[in-house]
C-alpha positions in Angstrom: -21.6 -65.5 10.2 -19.3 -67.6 7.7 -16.3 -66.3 9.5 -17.9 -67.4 12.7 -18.3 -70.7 11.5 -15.1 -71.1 9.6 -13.2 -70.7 12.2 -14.9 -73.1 14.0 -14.1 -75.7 11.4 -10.2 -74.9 11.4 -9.7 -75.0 15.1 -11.5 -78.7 14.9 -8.9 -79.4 12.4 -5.8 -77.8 13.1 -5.9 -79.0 16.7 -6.6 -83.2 15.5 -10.7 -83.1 16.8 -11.9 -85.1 14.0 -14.7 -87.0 16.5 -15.5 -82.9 17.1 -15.6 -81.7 13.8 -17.1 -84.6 12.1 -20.1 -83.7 14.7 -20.4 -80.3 13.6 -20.7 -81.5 10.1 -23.6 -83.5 10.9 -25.6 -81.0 13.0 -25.2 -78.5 10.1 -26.2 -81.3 7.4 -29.2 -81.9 9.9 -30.5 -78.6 10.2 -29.9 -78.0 6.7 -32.5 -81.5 6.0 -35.0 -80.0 8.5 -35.2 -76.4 6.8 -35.8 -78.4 3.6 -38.3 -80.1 4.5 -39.9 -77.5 6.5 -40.2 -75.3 3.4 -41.5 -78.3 1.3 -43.9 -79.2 4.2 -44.9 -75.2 4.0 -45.4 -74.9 -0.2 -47.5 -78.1 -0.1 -49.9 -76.6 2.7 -49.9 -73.4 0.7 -50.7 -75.1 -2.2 -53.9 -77.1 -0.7 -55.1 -74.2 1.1 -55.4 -72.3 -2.8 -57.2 -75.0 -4.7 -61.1 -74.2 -4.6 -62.9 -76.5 -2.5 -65.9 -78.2 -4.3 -69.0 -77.1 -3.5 -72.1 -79.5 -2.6 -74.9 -79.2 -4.8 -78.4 -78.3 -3.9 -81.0 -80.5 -5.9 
């Protein structure tokens, strides 16, 4: 998959896309942002769904 991607990256470059490649860059440091925040958004649901919840007491 790196290959797939690398070679993507030296076409953009070897044939003077910048505008191309500098768009590429973006979407990968974009989905990158949204899988960390996905799995942040994830472990802090995990996390509330653990805690005991309080229980009401009878008098």
């Amino acid at each position: 998959m790196i290959k797939f991607f690398r070679h993507f990256r030296q076409r953009y470059i070897s044939e003077g896309k910048t505008t191309k490649y500098f768009k590429y860059a973006i979407g990968e440091i974009i989905l990158v942002m949204v899988g960390i925040l996905f799995d942040a958004a994830s472990k802090q649901l995990e996390q509330q769904q653990s805690r005991p919840k309080p229980r009401a007491k009878i008098p």
